[in-house]
C-alpha positions in Angstrom: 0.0 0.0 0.0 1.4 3.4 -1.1 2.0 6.0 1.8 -1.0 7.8 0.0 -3.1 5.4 0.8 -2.1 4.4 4.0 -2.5 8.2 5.1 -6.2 8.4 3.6 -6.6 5.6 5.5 -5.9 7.1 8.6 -7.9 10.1 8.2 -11.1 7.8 7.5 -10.0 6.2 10.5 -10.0 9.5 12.7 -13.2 10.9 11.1 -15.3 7.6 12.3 -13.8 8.1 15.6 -14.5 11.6 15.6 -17.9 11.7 15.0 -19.3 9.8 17.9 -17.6 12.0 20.1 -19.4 14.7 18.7 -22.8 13.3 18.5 -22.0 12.4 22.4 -21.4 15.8 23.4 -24.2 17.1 21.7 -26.6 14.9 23.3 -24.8 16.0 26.9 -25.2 19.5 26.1 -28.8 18.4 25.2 -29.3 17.0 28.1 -27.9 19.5 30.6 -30.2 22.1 28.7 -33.5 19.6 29.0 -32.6 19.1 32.6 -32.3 22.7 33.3 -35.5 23.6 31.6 -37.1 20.7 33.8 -35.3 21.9 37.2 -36.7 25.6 35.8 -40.3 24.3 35.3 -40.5 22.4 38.3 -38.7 25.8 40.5 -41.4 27.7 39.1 -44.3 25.5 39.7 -43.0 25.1 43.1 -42.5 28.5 43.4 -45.7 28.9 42.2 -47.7 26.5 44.7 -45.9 28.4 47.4 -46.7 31.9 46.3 -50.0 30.5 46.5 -49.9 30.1 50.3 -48.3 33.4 50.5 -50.6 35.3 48.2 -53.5 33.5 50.8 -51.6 34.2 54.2 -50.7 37.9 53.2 -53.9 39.2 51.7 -56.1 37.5 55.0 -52.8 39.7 56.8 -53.6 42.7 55.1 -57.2 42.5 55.9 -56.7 42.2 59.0 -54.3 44.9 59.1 -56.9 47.3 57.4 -59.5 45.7 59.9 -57.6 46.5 63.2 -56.6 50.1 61.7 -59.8 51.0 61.2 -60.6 50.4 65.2 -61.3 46.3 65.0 -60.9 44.0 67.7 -57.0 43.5 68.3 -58.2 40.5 70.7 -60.1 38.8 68.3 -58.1 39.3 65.2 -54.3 39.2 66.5 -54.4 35.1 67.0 -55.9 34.8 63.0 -53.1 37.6 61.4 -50.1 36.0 63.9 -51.3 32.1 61.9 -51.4 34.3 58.3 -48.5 36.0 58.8 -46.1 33.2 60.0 -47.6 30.9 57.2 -46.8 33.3 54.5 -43.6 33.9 56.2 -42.5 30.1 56.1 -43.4 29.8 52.7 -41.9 32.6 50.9 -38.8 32.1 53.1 -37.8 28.7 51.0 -34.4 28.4 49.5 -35.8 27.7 45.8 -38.0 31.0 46.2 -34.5 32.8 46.6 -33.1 31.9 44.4 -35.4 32.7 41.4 -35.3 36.1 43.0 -32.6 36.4 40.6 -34.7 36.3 37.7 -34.5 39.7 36.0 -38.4 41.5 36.2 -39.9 38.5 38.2 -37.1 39.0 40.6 -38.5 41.6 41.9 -41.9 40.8 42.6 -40.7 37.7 44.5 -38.4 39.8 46.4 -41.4 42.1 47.6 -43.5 39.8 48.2 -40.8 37.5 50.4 -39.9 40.8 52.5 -43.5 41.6 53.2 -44.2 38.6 54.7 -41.5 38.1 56.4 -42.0 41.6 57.7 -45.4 41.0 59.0 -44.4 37.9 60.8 -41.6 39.5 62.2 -43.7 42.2 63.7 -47.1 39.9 64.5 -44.9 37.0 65.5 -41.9 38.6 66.7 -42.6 41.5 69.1 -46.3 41.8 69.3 -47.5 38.8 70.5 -44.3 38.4 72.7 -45.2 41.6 74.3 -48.8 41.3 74.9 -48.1 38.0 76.4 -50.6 35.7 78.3 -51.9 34.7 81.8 -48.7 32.9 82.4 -45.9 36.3 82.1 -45.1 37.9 85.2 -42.7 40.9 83.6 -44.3 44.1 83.4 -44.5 44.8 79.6 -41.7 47.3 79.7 -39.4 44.6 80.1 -41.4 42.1 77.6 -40.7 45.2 75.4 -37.1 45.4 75.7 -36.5 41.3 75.1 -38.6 41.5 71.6 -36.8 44.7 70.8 -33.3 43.0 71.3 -34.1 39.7 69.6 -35.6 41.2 66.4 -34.4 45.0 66.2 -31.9 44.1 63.6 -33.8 41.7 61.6 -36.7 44.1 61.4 -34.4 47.0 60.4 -33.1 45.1 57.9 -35.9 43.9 56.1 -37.6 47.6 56.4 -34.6 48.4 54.5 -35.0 45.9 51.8 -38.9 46.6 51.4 -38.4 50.4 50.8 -35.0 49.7 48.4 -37.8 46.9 45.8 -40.6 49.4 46.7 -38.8 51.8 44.2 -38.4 49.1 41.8 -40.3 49.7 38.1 -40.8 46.2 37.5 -43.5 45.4 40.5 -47.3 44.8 39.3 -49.9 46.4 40.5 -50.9 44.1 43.1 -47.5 43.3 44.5 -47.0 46.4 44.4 -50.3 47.8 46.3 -49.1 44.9 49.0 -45.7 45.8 49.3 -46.7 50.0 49.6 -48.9 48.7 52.9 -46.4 46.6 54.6 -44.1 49.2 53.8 -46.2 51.7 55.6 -46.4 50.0 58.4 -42.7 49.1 58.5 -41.2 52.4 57.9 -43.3 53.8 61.1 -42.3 50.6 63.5 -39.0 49.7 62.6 -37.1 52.6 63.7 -39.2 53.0 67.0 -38.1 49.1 68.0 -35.1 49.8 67.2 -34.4 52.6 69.3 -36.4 50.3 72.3 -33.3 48.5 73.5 -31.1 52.1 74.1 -34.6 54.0 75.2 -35.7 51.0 78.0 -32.0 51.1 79.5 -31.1 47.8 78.0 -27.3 49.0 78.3 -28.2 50.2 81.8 -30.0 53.1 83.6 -30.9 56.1 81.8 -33.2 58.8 82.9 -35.7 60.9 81.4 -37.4 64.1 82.7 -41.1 63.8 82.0 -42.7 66.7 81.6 -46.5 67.7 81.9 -47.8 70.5 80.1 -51.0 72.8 81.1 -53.5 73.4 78.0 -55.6 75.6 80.0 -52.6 77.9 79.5 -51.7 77.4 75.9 -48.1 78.0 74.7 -47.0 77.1 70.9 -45.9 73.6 72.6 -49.1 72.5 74.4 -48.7 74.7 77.9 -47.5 75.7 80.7 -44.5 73.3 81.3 -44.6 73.7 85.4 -45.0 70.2 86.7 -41.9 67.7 85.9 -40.6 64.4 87.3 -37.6 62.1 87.4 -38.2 58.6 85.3 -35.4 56.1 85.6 -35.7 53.2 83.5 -32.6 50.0 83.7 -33.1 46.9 82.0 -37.2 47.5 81.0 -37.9 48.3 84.9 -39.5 52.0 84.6 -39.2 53.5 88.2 -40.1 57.4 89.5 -37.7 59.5 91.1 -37.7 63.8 92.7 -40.3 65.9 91.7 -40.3 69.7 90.9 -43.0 72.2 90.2 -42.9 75.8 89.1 -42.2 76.9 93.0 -38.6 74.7 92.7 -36.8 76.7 90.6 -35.2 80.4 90.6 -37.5 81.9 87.8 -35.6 85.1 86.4 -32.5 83.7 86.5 -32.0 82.7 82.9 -30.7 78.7 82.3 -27.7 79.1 80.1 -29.1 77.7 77.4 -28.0 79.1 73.8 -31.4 80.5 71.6 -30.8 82.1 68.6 -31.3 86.1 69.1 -34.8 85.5 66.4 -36.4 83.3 69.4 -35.5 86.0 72.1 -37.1 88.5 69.9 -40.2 86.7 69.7 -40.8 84.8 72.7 -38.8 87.4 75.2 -36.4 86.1 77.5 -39.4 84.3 79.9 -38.5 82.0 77.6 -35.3 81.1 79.0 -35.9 82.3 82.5 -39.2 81.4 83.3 -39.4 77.5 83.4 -43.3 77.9 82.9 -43.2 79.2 79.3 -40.1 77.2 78.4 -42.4 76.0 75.7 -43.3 79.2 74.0 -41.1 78.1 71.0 -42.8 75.8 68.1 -39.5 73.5 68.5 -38.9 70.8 71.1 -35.7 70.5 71.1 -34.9 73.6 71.8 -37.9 73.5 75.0 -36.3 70.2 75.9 -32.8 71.0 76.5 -33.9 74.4 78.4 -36.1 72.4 80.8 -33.1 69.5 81.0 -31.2 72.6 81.9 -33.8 73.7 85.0 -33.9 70.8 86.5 -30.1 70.2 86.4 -29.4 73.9 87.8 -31.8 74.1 90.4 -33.2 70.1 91.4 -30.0 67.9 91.1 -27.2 67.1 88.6 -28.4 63.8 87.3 -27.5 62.8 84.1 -30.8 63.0 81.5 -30.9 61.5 78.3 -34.1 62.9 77.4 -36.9 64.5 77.9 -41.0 63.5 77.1 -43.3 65.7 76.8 -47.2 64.7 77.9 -50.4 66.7 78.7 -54.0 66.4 80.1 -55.4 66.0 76.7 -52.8 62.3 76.3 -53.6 61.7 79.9 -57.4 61.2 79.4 -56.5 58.9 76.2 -54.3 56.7 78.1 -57.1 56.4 81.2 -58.8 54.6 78.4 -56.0 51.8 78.4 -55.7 51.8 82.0 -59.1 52.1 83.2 -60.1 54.7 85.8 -57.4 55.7 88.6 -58.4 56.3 92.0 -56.1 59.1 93.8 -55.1 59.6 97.1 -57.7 62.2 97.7 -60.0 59.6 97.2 -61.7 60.7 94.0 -61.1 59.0 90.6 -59.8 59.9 87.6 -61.0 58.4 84.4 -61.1 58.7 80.4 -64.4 61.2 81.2 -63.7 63.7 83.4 -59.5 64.0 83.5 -59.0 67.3 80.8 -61.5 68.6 83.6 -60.3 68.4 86.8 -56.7 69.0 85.8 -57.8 72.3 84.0 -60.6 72.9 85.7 -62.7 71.8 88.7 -58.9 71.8 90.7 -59.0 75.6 90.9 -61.9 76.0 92.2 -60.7 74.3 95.0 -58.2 75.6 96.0 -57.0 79.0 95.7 -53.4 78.7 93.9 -52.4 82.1 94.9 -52.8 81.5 98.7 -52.3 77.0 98.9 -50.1 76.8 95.5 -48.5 73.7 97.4 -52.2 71.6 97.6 -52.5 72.0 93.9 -49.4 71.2 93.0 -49.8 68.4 95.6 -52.7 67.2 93.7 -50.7 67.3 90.3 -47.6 65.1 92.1 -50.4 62.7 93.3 -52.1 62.4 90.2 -48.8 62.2 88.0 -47.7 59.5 90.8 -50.7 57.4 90.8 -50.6 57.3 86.7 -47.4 56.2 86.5 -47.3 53.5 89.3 -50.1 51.7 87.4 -48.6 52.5 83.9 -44.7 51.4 85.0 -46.4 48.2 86.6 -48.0 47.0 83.2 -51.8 47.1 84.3 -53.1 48.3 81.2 -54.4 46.9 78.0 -51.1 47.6 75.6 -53.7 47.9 72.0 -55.7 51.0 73.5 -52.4 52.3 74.9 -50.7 52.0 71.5 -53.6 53.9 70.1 -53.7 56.4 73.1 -49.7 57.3 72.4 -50.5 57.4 68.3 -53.4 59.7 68.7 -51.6 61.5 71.3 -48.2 61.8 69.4 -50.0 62.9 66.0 -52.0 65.6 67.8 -48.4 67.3 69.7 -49.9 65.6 72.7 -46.5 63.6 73.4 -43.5 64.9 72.7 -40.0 63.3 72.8 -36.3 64.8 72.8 -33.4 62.4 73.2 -29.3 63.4 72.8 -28.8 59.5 71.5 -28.7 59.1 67.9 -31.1 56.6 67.7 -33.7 58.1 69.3 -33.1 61.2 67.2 -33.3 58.8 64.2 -36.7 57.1 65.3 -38.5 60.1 65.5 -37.2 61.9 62.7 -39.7 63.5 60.7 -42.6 62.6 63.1 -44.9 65.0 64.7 -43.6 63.3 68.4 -40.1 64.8 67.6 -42.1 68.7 67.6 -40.2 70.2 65.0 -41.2 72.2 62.0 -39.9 70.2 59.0 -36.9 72.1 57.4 -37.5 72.0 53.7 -40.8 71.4 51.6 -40.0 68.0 50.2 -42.1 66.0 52.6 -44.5 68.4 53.2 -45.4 72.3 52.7 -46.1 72.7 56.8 -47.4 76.3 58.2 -48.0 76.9 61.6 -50.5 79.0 63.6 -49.6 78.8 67.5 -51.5 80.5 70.1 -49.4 81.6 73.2 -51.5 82.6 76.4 -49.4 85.7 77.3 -51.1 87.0 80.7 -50.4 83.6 82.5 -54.4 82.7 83.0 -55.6 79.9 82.7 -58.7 80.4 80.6 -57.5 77.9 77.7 -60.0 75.2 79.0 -62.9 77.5 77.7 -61.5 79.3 74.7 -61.9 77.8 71.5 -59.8 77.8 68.5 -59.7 77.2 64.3 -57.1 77.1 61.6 -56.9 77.3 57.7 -54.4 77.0 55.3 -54.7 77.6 51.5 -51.6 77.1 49.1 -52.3 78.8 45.4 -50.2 77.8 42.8 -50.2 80.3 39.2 -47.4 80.7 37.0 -44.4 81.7 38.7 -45.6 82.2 42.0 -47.3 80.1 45.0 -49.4 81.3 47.5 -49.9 80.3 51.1 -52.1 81.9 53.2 -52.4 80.8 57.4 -55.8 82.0 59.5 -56.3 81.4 63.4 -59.3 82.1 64.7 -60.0 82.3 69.0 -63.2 83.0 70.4 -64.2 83.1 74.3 -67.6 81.9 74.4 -68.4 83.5 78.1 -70.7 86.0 78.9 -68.8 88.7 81.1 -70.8 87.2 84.3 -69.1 84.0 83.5 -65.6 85.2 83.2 -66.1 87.5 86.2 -67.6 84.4 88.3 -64.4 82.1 87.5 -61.8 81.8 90.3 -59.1 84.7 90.2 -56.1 82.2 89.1 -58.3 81.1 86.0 -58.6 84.7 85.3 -55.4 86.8 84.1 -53.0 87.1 86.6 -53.0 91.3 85.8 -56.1 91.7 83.9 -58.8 90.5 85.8 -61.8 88.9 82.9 -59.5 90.4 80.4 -57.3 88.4 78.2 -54.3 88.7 75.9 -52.4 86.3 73.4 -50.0 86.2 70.9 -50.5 84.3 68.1 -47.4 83.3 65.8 -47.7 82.2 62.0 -45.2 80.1 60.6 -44.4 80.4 56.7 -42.8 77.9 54.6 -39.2 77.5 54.3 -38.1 79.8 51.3 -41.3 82.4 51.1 -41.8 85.5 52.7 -43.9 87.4 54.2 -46.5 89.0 52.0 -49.3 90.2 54.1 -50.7 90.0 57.6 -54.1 91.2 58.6 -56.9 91.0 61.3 -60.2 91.4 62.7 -61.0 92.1 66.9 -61.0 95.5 68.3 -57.2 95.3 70.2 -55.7 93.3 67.8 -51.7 94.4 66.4 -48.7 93.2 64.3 -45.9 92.9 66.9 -43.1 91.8 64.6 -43.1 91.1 60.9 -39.5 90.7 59.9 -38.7 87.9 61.9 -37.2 84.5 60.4 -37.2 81.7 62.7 -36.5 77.9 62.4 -35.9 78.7 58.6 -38.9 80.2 58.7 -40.8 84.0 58.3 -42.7 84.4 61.5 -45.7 87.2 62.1 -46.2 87.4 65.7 -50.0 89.1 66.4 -51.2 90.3 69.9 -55.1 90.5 70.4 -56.7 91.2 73.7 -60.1 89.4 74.0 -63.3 90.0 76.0 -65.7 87.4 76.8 -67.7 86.9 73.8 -65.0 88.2 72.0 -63.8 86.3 68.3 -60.3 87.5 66.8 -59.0 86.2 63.7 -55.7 86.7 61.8 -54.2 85.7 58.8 -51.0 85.8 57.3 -49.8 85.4 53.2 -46.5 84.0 52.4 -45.0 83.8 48.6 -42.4 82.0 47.1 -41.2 80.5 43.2 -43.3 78.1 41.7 -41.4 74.2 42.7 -41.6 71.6 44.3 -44.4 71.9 47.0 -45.0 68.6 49.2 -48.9 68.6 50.6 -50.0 71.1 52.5 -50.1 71.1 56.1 -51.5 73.0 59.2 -49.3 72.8 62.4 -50.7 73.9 65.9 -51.6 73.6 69.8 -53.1 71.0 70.7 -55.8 73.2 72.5 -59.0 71.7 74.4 -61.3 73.0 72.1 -59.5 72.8 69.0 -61.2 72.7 65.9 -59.6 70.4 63.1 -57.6 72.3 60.6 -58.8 73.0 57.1 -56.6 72.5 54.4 -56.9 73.6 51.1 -54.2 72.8 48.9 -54.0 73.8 44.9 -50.5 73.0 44.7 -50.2 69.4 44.4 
């Protein structure tokens, strides 16, 4: 055979050989792919018969949410939400579900729906049935507080954070989408309070807070007269009450040395930094709080305070729904019905404050005392007091300060912190603050109204802020009421000043009025980032005086509109018209 041949021959040879090789790795490569579209099909229909447990567990959840927000029975409906939301949980928590997370688009949706459920177990599961407990716990809830905030703080952080990051995704449907907005409600408001718990509860050790109680029957831009405060110590969830002071402990007209900028001096005169009563004047808590933690530390004791809370008669009667009526040492009781009375009323008339201050600020001590006892011991049913704080908090009722960075975190943006938002991102805030200024205490009978309007043409919005206070006495009446209720230098004759707060970036455009004594007292203020007009109007009995101020700025970005005020004991809702959004 001829080398020709015998090399022909040997390629034929290596071409029979090659082929099956070929053919074999094209049926593996086959294969692979078949067995990944089956492993593909059957994730998905697993996937799918699981979302199907979750898509059940979470929407009976969110019913139930919706069913308890709109005042249902927490009792009834907590054991049926704490089986959908751990069954929805489990099943969205399975390794095959994570990983088709990864699938571009449908990622996505299984992410927020995975995160929402595992969020609403966390919180049903997790810290509210833990601290509601049963029959069987002996802790006061304080303490059954602290333990759920410590096991699940971070876990519940964490998966508020991955909710709100997919919330902004493009790719969720509508309903994932509508489900993953309403767990993300919810989360965004709980996650950074329980995560503050374990620092605020003295997990770390004691801390102590100065609790303050403010008097609406002598309104200041805060809530009231601030001249009743207590010592609060709280170590390891175990709340416990420590000195007292009232207005009579302290070395009024002696200013605290507290730094205000010169604008709030202008405005609010220097009582407001050397008269502990009207330490509240200002529309900012944090600036009250630190002048109060500055009283007590001058003239009470030294102790160390790591912040300060803020309650007042109006929060008081909400909470005497959780706790049922209180029975004082004077023998009377104090319930839901009749506390914003005999705090702001019925107690001076019977005693005269000018000649027994120390039996009505007796009576305060005893009533603050006999509160918290039953509060710091857990007797109290924790769904009305959650709602009773909430209600509270939203109306400027409660009121919190802390110098810890994740307290100042938690309450960030929330009414509870009481400040005026800096910017108009959020929301376009105003603010129309009445400020007793003759130190009666005729705010129990007076009665107050706000408007805001924002008009947007062209170039130029337009907001425009009205208060409204009317003494609906007859002159008899006023004359009759006991001489501390009346104006301490006026007799039946009454004074305020009412400040409007403009939006950050306008100005002042206008300010007018209607009442007989009514003036402009300053008008080219700026305060908290804000333009301030500050009105006085004295009143008669019978008397109504209204103001209103306009503020314009450039045409933007305007969040919605919203009215900031006292919470006053005859308040009427704000009215909000907004033509900007």
């Amino acid at each position: 055979m001829s080398a020709e041949s015998r090399r022909a021959q040997r390629s034929d040879e290596q071409s029979t050989e090659k082929k099956p090789d070929k053919v074999v790795r094209r049926r593996r490569v086959w294969l692979i792919i078949t067995l990944v579209v089956i492993a593909l099909l059957l994730a998905v229909c697993w996937v799918g018969l699981r979302a199907i447990t979750v898509k059940d567990g979470l929407t009976k959840s969110q019913e139930l949410i919706s069913d308890i927000q709109n005042g249902g029975d927490v009792d009834k409906a907590l054991p049926e939400l704490s089986e959908n939301a751990a069954s929805a949980g489990a099943a969205a928590s399975d390794p095959v579900w994570w990983l088709m997370e990864w699938v571009p688009v449908v990622g996505d949706n299984l992410r927020g729906v995975r995160l929402a459920a595992q969020s609403l177990d966390a919180l049903v599961n997790g810290v509210a049935l833990p601290v509601m407990g049963d029959e069987s716990d002996t802790d006061p809830v304080t303490v059954r507080l602290l333990k759920a905030s410590e096991d699940e703080g971070d876990h519940i952080t964490q998966l508020a954070d991955g909710l709100d990051a997919v919330s902004n995704s493009p790719f969720l449907i509508s309903v994932v989408r509508d489900g993953v907005d309403q767990v993300d409600e919810v989360m965004s408001a709980a996650a950074p309070m329980i995560s503050m718990m374990p620092t605020l509860l003295g997990g770390d050790g004691e801390r102590n807070y100065l609790l303050v109680f403010q008097n609406n029957a002598e309104s200041l831009a805060l809530g009231g007269s601030a001249a009743a405060q207590t010592l609060v110590k709280v170590d390891k969830g175990v709340i416990s009450m420590g000195a007292q002071g009232d207005s009579g402990s302290y070395q009024n007209g002696t200013a605290v040395d507290v730094p205000v900028p010169d604008a709030a001096i202008q405005l609010y005169t220097s009582y407001l930094v050397d008269h502990i009563n009207t330490s509240t004047s200002r529309p900012d808590f944090p600036t009250a709080a630190q002048i109060l933690r500055a009283w007590w530390q001058r003239d009470i004791a030294p102790d160390e305070v790591a912040g300060v809370i803020s309650i007042d008669p109006l929060a008081l009667q909400r909470i005497l729904v959780a706790t049922g009526p209180i029975e004082l040492e004077s023998g009377e009781t104090l319930s839901s019905d009749n506390a914003v009375s005999v705090l702001l009323s019925e107690v001076y008339g019977r005693w005269d404050s000018y000649k027994e201050p120390e039996l009505v600020d007796g009576f305060f001590a005893d009533t603050a005392a006999a509160i918290f006892d039953t509060i710091a011991a857990g007797d109290f049913d924790i769904k009305d007091m959650m709602w009773a704080i909430t209600e509270s908090a939203s109306q400027g009722s409660v009121l919190v300060w802390g110098d810890d960075k994740k307290v100042a975190d938690a309450i960030d943006g929330t009414k509870m912190s009481g400040i005026l938002p800096a910017h108009n991102k959020d929301v376009t805030a105003v603010g129309v603050y009445f400020n007793n200024s003759n130190g009666s205490k005729i705010d129990y009978f007076t009665e107050t109204a706000t408007t805001a309007t924002a008009v947007c043409e062209g170039d130029t919005a337009t907001f425009t802020a009205t208060g409204s206070l009317t003494l609906p006495l007859t002159q008899r009446q006023a004359e009759a009421l006991p001489r501390y209720v009346q104006s301490m230098t006026f007799g039946a004759r009454f004074r305020d000043w009412i400040f409007v707060y403009g939006p950050p970036g306008t100005t002042l455009s206008d300010a007018t009025f209607n009442g007989d004594e009514v003036s402009v007292m300053h008008r080219d203020v700026d305060d908290l980032g804000r333009p301030v007009v500050a009105f006085e109007a004295w009143f008669d009995p019978g008397d109504t005086v209204d103001v209103t101020a306009t503020f314009v700025g450039a045409s933007g970005d305007y969040g919605p509109l919203e009215m900031r005020t006292n919470p006053m004991v005859n308040g009427a809702k704000p009215v909000v018209t907004d033509n900007c959004g």
